[in-house]
C-alpha positions in Angstrom: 70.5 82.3 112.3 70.9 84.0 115.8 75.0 84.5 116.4 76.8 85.5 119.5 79.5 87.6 119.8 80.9 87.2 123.5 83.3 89.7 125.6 86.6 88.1 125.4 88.1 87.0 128.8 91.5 86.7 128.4 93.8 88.6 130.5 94.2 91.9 128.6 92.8 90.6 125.2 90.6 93.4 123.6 90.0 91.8 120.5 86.3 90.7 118.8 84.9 88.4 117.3 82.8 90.8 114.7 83.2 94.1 114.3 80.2 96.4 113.3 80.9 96.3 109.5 80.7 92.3 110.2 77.3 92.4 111.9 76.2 94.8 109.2 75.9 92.6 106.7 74.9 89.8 109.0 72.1 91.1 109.9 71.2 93.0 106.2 71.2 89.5 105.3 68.4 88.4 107.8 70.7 87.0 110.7 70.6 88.1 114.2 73.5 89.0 115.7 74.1 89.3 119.6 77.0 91.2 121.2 77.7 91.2 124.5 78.1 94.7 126.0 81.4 96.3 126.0 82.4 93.6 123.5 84.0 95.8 121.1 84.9 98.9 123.6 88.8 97.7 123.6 89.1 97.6 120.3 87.0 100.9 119.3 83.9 99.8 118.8 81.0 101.1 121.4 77.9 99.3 122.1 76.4 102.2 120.0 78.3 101.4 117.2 76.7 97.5 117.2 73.4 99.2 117.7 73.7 101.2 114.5 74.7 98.5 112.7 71.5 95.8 113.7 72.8 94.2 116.5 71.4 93.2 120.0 73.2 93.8 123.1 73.0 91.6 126.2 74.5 92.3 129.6 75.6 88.6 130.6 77.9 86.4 129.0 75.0 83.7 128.7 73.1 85.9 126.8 75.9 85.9 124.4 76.8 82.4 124.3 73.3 80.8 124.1 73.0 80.7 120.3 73.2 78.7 117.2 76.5 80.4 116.3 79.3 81.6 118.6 81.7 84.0 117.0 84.8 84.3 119.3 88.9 85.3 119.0 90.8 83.2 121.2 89.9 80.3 123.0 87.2 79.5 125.6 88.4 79.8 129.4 87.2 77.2 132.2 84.7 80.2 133.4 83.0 80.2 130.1 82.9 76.1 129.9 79.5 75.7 131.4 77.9 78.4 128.5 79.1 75.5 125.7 76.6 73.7 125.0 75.3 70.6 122.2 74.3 71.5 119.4 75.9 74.7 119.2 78.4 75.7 116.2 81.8 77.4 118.1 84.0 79.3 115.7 87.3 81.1 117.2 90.9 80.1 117.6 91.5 77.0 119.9 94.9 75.2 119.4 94.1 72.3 121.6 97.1 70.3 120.8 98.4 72.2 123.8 95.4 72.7 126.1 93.9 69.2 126.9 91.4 70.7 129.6 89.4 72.6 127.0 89.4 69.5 124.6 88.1 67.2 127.1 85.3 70.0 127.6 84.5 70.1 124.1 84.1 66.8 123.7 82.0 66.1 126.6 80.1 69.3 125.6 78.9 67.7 122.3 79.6 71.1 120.8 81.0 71.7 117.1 84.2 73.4 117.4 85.9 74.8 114.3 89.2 76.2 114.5 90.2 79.1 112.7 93.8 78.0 112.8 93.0 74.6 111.0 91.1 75.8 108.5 93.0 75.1 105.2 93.3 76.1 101.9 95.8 74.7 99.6 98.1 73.5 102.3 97.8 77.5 103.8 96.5 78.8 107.0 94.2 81.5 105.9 92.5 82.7 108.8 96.3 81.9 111.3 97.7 84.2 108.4 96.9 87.5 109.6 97.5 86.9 112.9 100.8 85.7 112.5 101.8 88.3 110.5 101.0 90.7 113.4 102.6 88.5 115.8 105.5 88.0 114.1 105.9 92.1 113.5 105.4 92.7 117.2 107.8 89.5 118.2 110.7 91.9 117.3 109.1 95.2 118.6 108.4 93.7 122.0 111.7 91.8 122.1 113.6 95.5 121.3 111.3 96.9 124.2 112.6 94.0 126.3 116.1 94.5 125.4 115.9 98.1 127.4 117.6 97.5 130.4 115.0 99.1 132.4 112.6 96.4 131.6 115.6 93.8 132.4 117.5 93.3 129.6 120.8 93.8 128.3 120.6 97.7 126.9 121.2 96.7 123.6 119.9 98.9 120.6 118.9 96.2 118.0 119.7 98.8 115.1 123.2 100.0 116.5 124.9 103.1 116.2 127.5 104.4 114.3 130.7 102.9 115.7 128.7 100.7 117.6 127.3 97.0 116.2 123.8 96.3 116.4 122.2 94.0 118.0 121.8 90.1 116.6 118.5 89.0 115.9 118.3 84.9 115.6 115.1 83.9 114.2 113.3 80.2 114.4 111.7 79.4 111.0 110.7 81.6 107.7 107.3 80.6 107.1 104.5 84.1 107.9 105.6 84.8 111.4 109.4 85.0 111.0 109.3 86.4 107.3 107.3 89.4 109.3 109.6 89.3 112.1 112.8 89.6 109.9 111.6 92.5 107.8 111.0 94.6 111.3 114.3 93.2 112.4 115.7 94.4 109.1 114.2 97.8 109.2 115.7 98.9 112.6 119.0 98.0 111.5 119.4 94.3 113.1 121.8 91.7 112.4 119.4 88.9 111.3 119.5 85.0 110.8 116.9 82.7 109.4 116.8 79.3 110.3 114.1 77.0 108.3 114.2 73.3 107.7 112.6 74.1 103.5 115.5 74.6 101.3 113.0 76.4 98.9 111.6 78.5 101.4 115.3 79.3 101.8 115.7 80.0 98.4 112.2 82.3 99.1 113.5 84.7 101.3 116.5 85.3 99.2 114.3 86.6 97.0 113.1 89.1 100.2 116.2 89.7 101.7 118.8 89.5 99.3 122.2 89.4 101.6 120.8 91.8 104.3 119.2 88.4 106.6 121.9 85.4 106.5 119.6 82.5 105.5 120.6 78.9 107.8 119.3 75.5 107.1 118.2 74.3 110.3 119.5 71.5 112.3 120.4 71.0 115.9 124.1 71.9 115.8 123.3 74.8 114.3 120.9 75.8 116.7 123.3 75.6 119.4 126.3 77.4 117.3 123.9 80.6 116.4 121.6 80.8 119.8 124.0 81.7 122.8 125.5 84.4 120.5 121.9 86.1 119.8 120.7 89.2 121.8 117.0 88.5 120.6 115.4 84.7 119.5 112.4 84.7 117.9 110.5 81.3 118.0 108.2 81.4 114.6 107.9 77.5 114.8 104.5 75.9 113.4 103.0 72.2 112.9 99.5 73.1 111.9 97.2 71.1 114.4 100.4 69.8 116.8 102.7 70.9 119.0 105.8 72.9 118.5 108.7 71.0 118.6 111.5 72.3 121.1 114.4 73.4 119.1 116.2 75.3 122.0 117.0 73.7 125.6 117.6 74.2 128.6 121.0 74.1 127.9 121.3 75.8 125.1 119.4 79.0 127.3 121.8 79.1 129.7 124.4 79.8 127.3 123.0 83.2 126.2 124.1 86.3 127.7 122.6 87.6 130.6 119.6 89.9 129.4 119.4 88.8 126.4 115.7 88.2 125.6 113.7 84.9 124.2 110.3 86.0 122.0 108.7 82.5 121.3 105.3 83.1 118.9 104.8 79.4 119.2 104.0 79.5 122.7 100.0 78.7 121.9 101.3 75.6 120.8 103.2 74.6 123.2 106.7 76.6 122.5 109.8 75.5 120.4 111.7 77.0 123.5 112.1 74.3 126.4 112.7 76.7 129.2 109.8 79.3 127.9 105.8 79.3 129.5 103.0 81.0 128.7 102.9 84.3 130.2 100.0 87.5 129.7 99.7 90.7 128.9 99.5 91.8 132.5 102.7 89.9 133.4 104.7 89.5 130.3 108.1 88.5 130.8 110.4 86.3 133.2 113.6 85.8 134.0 115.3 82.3 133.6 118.7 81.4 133.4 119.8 85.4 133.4 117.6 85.2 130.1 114.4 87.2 129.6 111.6 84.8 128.4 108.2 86.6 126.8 105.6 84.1 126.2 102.0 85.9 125.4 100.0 83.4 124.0 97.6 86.1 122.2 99.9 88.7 121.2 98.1 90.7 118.4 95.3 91.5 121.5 98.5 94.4 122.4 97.0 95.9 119.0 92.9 95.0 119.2 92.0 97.8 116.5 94.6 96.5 114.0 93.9 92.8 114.7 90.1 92.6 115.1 89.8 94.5 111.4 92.4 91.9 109.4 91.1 89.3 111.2 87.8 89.7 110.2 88.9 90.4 106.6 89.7 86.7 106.7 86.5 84.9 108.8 84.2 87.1 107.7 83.6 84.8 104.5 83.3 81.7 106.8 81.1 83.4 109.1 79.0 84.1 106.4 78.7 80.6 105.6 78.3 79.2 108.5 75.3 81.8 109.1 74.0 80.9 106.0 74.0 77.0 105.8 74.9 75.4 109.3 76.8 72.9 109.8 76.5 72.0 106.2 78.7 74.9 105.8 81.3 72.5 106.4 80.5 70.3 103.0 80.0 73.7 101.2 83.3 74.7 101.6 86.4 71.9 102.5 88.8 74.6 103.9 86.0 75.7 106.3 85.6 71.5 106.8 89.3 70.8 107.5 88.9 73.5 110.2 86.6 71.1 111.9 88.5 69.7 115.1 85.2 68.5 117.5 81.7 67.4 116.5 79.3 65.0 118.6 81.2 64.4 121.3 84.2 63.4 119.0 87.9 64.4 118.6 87.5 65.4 114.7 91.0 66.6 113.9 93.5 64.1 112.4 96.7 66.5 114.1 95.2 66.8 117.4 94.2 63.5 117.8 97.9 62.4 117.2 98.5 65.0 120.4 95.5 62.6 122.3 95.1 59.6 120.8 93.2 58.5 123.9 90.4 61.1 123.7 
């Protein structure tokens, strides 16, 4: 099968779809693999690199995108919307619960779209799995950077000093992302609380955390009693296929202190905060309310040569298969099926066609 590995074009995303260890095997096993130049360069991978390990490189992004098999990271942007085409197997992230523009395209496009963030196995999010754990590690790294009052907020220290409290970190559900995010918060010292609607996932993190993180059942009162009094919130919210639902408001927002700084990991499906937008890596934060809001919608692209390599730990296998048997890849393996979310013209996905039951 001929496979293309595109540049990505998000703002400040150096992240790839393969990396040369990838297209080794690929390409040992008969495939052809090709990589758009420069591809890899952000993430530490030269052209060379590709070369050495059987690849092709092509100077346009057509030349990339005009094969069986596309093998992307994030998303496809409306410049790149004319290079889908029928017929064509697409395999990146795409959470189009909360982009309806790129579902429409999709659709119309007659391409078949698999989502790494729906694929499933055993009620889990493999390939969303190492992501998140990134994400939710650099949530709290990126919301104690924030906190500095030269980049606008408060000049709180999240561990503290001596004589000093430290600084409260209020996190929005345990599952991957906030389970990550705690033990960061934890290791500099933080004052941490959970909050998670699963008793037993509750009863999980005890098992992490012992007393260090105070552990809350979730419901809107206590939202707004543990919020306002929170130097960092981390939103670690996720409906696999849907949008996020919005556990903070407006209101609750402008109750926090001035400076105090908003994370919300969610925000690529459509954010559990109701204030919070999607911002980039060139333009990170904003200021609302007197509160500092960071909404990067592809966050582990801050760390491209950590990311690309556990990411492809986890597609790799799928990749594999999809090189190997087509779209009947998708009866060979039911995770790799459920991942499905457009084929022949059609909005697959039972979750996102709840977001769009028109489409």
């Amino acid at each position: 099968m001929e496979i293309g590995v595109p540049k990505e074009t998000k703002d400040l995303e150096f992240r790839v779809g393969l990396s040369p260890n990838s297209v080794r095997v690929l390409c040992d096993g008969g495939h052809t693999v090709f990589v758009e130049t420069e591809a890899g360069i952000g993430a530490g991978f030269t052209d060379e690199d590709y070369i050495q390990a059987g690849a092709k490189i092509v100077l346009q992004p057509e030349d990339a995108w005009n094969h069986e098999l596309v093998v992307k990271v994030k998303e496809p942007l409306a410049p790149e919307y004319p290079l889908i085409r029928k017929g064509q197997l697409l395999f990146t992230y795409l959470h189009l619960a909360a982009d309806r523009a790129l579902t429409e395209r999709l659709i119309e496009s007659g391409v078949t779209a698999i989502a790494y963030e729906t694929v499933e196995v055993n009620r889990a999010l493999p390939l969303l799995t190492p992501m998140s754990i990134i994400a939710g590690r650099l949530s709290v790294q990126f919301g104690a950077r924030f906190l500095e009052k030269q980049q606008g907020g408060r000049g709180v220290l999240l561990g503290g000093v001596p004589g000093v409290r430290p600084g409260k970190v209020v996190i929005l559900g345990g599952g991957v992302v906030g389970t990550e995010a705690a033990k960061i918060a934890v290791g500099l010292g933080a004052q941490v609380q959970i909050l998670d609607i699963s008793v037993e996932r509750l009863a999980y993190l005890e098992t992490l955390f012992g007393s260090r993180v105070e552990l809350l059942y979730s419901t809107a009162p206590q939202v707004e009693a543990v919020v306002p009094d929170a130097d960092l919130v981390v939103g670690a919210v996720l409906v696999p296929g849907r949008k996020a639902p919005v556990l903070v408001t407006r209101a609750i927002v402008e109750q926090m202190r001035p400076g105090s700084v908003i994370v919300d990991v969610a925000v690529d499906q459509g954010g559990c905060i109701e204030t919070l937008h999607p911002t980039s890596h060139s333009h990170p934060t904003y200021v609302e309310s007197g509160v500092v809001h960071y909404g990067v919608p592809n966050m582990p692209g801050a760390v491209p040569w950590t990311a690309t390599q556990a990411l492809n730990n986890s597609t790799f296998p799928y990749v594999l298969k999809l090189a190997n048997y087509g779209i009947k890849a998708l009866d060979v393996d039911q995770a790799l099926g459920k991942g499905l979310n457009v084929h022949n013209h059609q909005l697959v996905h039972p979750a996102v066609k709840e977001v769009f039951p028109d489409l």
